[in-house]
C-alpha positions in Angstrom: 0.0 0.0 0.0 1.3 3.7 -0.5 0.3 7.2 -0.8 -0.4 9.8 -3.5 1.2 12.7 -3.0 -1.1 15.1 -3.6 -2.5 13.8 -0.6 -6.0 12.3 -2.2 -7.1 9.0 -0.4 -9.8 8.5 -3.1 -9.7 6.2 -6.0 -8.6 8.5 -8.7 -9.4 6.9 -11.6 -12.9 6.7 -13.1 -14.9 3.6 -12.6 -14.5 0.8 -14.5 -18.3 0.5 -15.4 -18.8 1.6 -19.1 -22.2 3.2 -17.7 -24.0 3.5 -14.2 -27.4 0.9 -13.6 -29.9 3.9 -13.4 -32.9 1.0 -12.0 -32.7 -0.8 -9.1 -33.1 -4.2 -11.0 -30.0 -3.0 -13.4 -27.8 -2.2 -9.7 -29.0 -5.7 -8.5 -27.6 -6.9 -11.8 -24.3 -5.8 -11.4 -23.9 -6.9 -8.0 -24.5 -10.4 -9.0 -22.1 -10.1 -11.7 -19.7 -8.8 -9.0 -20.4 -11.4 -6.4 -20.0 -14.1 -9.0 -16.5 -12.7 -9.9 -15.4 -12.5 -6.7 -16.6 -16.7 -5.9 -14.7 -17.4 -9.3 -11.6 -15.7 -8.4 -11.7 -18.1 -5.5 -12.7 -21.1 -6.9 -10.7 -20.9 -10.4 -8.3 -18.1 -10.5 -8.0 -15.5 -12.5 -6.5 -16.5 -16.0 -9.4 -18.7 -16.0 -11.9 -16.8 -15.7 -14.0 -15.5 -18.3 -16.6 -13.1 -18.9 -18.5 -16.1 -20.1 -18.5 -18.1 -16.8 -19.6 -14.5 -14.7 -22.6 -14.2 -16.4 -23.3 -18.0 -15.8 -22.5 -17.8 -12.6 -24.8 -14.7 -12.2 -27.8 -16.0 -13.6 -27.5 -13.2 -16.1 -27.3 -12.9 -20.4 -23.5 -12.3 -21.5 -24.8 -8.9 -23.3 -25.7 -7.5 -19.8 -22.5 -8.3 -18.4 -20.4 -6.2 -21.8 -23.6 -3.4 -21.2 -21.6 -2.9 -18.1 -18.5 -4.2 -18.1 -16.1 -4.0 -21.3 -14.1 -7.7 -20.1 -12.7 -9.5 -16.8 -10.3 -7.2 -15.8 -12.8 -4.2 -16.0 -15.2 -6.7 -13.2 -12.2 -7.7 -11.4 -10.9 -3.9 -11.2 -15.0 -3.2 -9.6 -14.6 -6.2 -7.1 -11.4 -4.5 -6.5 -12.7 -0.9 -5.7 -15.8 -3.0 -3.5 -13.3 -4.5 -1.5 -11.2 -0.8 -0.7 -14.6 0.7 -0.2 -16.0 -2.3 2.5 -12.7 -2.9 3.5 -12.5 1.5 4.6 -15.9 1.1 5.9 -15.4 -1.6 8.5 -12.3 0.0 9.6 -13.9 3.7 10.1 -17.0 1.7 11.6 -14.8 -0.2 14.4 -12.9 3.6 14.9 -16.6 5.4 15.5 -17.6 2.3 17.4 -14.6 1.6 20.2 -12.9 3.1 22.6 -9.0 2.6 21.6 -6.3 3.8 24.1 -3.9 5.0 21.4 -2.9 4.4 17.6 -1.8 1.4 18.6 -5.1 -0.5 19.1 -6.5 1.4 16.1 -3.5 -0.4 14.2 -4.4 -3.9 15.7 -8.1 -2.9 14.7 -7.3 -2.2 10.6 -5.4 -5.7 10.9 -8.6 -7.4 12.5 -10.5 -6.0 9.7 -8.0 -7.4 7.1 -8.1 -10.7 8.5 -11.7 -11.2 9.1 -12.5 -9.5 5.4 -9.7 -12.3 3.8 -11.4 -15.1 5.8 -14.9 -14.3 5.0 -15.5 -12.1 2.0 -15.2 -13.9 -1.1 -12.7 -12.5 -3.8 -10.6 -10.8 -0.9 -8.0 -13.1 -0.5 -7.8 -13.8 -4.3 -7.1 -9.7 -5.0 -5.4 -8.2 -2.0 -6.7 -4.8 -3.5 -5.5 -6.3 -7.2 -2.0 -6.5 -6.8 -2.4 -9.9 -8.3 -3.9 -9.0 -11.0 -2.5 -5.4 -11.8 -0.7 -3.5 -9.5 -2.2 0.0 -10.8 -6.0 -1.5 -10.7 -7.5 1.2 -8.7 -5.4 4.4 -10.0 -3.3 4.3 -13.2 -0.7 6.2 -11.5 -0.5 5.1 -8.2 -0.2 1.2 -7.1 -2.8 -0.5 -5.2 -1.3 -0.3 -1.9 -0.2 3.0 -2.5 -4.5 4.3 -2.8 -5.2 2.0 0.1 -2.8 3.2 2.6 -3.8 7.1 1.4 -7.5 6.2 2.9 -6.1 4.7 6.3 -4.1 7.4 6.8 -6.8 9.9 6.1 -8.8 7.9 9.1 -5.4 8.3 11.2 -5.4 12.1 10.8 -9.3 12.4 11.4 -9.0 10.4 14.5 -5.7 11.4 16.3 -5.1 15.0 14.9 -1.8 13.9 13.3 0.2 16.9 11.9 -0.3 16.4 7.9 3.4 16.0 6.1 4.9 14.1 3.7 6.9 12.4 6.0 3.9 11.2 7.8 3.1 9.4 4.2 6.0 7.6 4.4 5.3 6.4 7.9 2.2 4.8 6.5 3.0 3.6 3.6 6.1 1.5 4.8 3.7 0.3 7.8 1.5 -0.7 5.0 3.4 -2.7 2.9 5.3 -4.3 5.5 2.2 -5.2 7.1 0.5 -6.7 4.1 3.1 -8.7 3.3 3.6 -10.1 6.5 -0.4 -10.9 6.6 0.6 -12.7 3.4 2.5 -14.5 4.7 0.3 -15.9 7.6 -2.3 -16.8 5.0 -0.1 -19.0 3.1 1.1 -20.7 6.0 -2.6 -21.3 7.3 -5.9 -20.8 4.8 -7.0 -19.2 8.2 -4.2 -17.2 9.2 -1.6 -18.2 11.4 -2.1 -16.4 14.6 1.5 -16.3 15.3 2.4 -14.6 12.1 -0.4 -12.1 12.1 0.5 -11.1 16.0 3.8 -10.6 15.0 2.6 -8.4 12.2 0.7 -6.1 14.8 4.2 -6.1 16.7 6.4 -5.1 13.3 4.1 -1.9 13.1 3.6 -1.3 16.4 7.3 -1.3 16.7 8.3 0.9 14.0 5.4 3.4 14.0 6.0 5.6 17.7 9.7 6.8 16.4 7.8 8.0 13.1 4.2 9.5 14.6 5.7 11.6 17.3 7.1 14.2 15.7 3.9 14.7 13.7 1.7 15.1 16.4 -1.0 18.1 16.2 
């Protein structure tokens, strides 16, 4: 994960949808095209899956699935952007919703949400945000991780009046993409997550982040 440096935490790029479902029925359409993407992705993989086997799976005529969707990628890139936006949603719902005692148990938090989203939601574990796939699926110009770890540390500022700066970026982004690869890590060694690996990726973060938050404080 990293950050833009114009300081956006939103996915840039337009959506991947070649128009917006204006009807209800059309919106529940396109969700079943994305939920049957995401099982696929699970179940087969990516290289084989197809537009054809979406629209099976969906219960839906292949022409509705290219009214929305140009090919797999384009489906794969919206299952993507799903994920970011559930994945930001349970995170700011658990900050609104607790009591933490410092950034520290907001960090554990954000990796609680990672590993109960890669256990349960299907497609999750098969995209990690896309990287996968394509490492610039949610912004052409800035990698995956880069956009996610922009909208956690827009929750970080909101929450603990962090001093804005670009070294504060950094701090974030390295703490994201040595986390998520450490989390990797735990879910190949165990389809569960291997407790051990994922509390020792709460300790890698919590260890490096105090030198690199304090100077920043509000």
């Amino acid at each position: 994960m990293s950050i833009p440096q114009n300081g956006h935490d939103d996915c840039d790029d337009p959506t991947p949808l070649r128009r917006q479902p204006t009807q209800r029925r059309s919106a529940r359409r396109v969700e079943r095209m994305l939920d049957a993407c995401a099982t696929l992705l699970d179940e087969i993989g990516y290289e084989a899956l197809s537009t054809t086997r979406i629209a099976e799976r969906a219960g839906v005529a292949i022409g509705s699935v290219y009214q929305f969707f140009p090919d797999k990628r384009a489906i794969t890139q919206e299952v993507t952007r799903r994920n970011v936006e559930q994945f930001v949603f349970r995170v700011g719902a658990r900050f609104l919703e607790e009591e933490f005692r410092g950034w520290w148990d907001a960090v554990d938090a954000i990796i609680d949400v990672y590993v109960d989203m890669h256990r349960t939601v299907p497609g999750f574990k098969s995209l990690h945000f896309g990287d996968v796939v394509d490492l610039n699926l949610l912004d052409s110009d800035s990698d995956n991780n880069t956009v996610i770890a922009g909208r956690l540390r827009g929750l970080l500022l909101k929450e603990y009046g962090l001093a804005d700066s670009h070294e504060l970026d950094v701090a974030v982004l390295v703490s994201v993409e040595a986390g998520d690869a450490v989390l990797k890590l735990a879910f190949r060694r165990d389809p569960e997550g291997d407790p051990e690996i994922i509390g020792a990726a709460k300790q890698l973060i919590r260890g490096f982040l105090p030198r690199q938050l304090s100077p920043f404080r509000g």
